[in-house]
C-alpha positions in Angstrom: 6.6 7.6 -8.3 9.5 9.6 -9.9 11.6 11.7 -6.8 12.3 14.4 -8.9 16.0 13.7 -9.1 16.4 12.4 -13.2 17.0 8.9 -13.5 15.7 8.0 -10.1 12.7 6.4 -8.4 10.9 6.5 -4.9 9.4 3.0 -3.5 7.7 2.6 -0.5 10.8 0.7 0.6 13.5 3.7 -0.6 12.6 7.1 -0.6 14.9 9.6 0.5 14.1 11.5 3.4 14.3 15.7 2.7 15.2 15.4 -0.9 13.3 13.2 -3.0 9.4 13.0 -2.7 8.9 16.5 -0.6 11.2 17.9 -3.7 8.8 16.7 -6.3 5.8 18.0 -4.5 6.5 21.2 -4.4 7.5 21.2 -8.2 5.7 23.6 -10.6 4.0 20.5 -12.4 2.7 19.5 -8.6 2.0 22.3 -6.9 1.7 20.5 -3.8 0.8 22.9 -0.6 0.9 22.1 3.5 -2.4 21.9 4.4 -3.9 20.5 0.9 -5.5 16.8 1.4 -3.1 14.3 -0.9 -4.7 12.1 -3.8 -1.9 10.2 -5.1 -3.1 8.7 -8.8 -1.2 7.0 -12.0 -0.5 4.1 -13.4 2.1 2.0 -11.2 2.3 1.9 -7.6 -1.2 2.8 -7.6 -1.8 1.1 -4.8 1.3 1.7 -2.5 1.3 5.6 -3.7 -0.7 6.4 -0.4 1.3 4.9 1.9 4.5 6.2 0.3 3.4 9.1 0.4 2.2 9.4 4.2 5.7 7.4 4.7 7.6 10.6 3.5 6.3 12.1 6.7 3.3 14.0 5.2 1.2 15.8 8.2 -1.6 16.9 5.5 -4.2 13.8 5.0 -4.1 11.3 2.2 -6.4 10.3 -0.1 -6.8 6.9 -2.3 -8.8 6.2 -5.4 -10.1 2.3 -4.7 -10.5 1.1 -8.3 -9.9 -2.5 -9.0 -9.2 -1.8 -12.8 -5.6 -3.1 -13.8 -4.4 -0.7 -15.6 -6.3 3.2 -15.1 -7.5 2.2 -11.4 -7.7 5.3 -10.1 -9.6 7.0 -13.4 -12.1 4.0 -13.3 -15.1 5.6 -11.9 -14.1 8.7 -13.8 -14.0 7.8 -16.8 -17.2 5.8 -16.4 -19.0 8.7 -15.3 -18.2 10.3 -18.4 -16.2 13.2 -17.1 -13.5 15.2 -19.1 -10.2 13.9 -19.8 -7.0 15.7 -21.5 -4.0 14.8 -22.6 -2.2 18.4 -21.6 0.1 18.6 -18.5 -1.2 20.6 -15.4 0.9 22.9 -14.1 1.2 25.0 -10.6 2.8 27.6 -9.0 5.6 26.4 -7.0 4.9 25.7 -3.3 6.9 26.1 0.0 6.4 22.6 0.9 8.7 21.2 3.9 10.4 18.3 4.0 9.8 16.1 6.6 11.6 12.7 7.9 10.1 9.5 6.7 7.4 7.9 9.3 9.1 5.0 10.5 5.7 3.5 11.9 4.1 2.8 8.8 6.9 0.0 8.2 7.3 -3.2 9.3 10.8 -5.2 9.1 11.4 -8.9 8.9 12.5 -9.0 12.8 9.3 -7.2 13.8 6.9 -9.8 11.3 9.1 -12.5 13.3 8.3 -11.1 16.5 4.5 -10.9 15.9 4.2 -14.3 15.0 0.9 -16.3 16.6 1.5 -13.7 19.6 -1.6 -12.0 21.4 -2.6 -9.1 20.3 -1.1 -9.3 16.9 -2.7 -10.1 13.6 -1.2 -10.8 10.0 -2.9 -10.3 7.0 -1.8 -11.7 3.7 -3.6 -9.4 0.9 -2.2 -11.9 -1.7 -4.8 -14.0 -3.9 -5.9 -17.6 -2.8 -3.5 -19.1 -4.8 -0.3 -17.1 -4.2 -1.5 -17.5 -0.3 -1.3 -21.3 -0.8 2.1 -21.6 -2.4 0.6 -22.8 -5.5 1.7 -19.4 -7.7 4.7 -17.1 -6.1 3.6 -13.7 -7.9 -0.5 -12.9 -9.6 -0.9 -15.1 -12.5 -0.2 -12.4 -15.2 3.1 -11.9 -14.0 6.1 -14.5 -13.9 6.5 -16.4 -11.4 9.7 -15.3 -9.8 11.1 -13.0 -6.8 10.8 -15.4 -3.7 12.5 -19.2 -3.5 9.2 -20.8 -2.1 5.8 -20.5 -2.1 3.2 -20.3 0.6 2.5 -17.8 3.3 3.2 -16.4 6.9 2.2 -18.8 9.8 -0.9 -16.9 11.5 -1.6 -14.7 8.4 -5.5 -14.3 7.5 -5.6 -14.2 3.6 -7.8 -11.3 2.7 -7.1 -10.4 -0.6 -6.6 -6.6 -0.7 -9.6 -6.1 -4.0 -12.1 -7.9 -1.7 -12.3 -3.7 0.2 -13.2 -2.6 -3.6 -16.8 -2.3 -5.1 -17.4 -3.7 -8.9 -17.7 0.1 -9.9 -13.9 0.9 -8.2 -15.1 2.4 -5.1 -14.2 1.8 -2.0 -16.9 -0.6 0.3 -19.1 1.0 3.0 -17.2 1.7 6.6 -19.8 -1.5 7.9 -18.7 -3.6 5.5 -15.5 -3.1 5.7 -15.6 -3.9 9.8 -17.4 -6.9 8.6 -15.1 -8.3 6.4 -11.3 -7.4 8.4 -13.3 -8.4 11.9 -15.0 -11.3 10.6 -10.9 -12.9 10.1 -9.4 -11.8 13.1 -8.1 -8.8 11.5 -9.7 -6.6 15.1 -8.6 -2.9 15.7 -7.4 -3.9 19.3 -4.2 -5.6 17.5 -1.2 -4.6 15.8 -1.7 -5.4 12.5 0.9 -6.2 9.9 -0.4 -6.6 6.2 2.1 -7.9 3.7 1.9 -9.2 0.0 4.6 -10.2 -2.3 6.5 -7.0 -2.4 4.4 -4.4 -0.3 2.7 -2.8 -2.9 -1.0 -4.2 -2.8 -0.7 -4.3 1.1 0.2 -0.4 0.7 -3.3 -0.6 -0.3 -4.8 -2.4 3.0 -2.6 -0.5 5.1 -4.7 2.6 3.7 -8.0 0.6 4.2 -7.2 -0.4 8.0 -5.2 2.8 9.0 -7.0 5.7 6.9 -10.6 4.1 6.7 -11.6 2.0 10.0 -9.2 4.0 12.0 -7.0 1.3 13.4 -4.4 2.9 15.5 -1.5 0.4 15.3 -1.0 -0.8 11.2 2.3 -1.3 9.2 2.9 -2.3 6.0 5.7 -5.1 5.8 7.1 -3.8 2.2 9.7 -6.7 2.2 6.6 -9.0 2.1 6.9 -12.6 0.6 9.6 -12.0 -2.0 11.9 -10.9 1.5 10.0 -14.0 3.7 10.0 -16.7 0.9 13.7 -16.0 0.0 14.9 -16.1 3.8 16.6 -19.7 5.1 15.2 -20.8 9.0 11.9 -18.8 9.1 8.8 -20.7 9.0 6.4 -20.7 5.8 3.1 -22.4 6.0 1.3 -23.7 2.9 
């Protein structure tokens, strides 16, 4: 997600705090406005845009398309329903959007992860697939395999891969099944949950799911995730 400064880029992990996103939201090709419910879409960072964009300190809610499709996930349902598309650019009247300070909350830092591990009232989840979760890949399979030094996972962490809260169709499951399937692993809203994945991206996406969804008051999304944890020397790694 571009910050509106040329050349420059907004991740969940650095995003300027009063002049980068808030900047671009306001813009007359945004058109953002206090008050208006967010719906991030696009191509990359699909699944993180939601949580960068309740990181930048958004008051307004946020909205996520759920689609599992790898390239158009948002547009999935969309386009199967046969609604229009164009290829124009949308443009708005600019909008007196305030810039806010990032919500430190919604991240969670390698000292924090260390602190939560196997300890009461904390839960891990590890949205990676089976095989990146065992060590046996270190990024999905269509990528290369680079970014951490080992393979495996966080002692404690409950692998629920983040597509398994996703219909077939690209919708989101029911609020029930949901409860069943983040409960049913340990993953309970009584705990402080930290969801991670190899570099915070598709754990943006269960962060959304836990936080927006089941209402869990007390989620972060550890955006360093396994290419920080698998590249560190003394922490421990299970596989």
């Amino acid at each position: 997600m571009p910050t509106g400064r040329p050349g420059s880029s907004c991740t969940i992990s650095r995003c300027p705090s009063t002049s980068g996103l808030p900047v671009l939201l306001a813009q007359p090709r945004a058109g953002d406005h206090p008050g208006d419910p967010g719906l991030p879409s696009g191509r990359n960072l699909r699944r993180g845009a939601p949580a960068l964009v309740a990181l930048s300190g958004r008051p307004d809610p946020v909205r996520a398309p759920a689609s599992r499709d790898p390239h158009l996930r948002p547009l999935k349902k969309w386009m199967d329903e046969g609604r229009p598309m164009t290829k124009e650019t949308a443009t708005y009247p600019k909008s007196p959007y305030r810039a806010h300070e990032p919500d430190a909350n919604i991240r969670a830092l390698r000292d924090s992860v260390l602190q939560s591990l196997r300890q009461p009232g904390k839960g891990l989840v590890d949205v990676r697939s089976p095989r990146e979760f065992s060590g046996e890949l270190l990024a999905p399979e269509n990528l290369p395999q680079e970014g951490a030094q080992r393979g495996g996972h966080i002692p404690g962490a409950a692998n629920i891969p983040w597509g398994e809260a996703v219909r077939p169709d690209g919708t989101f499951k029911s609020a029930d099944e949901l409860k069943a399937l983040y409960q049913g692993r340990g993953i309970t809203p009584d705990k402080e949950v930290i969801a991670y994945c190899r570099i915070g991206e598709r754990s943006a996406h269960t962060w959304f799911v836990l936080k927006e969804l089941l209402g869990y008051p007390k989620v972060r999304n550890y955006d360093g995730s396994w290419t920080e944890w698998g590249s560190m020397v003394g922490v421990p790694v299970e596989r």
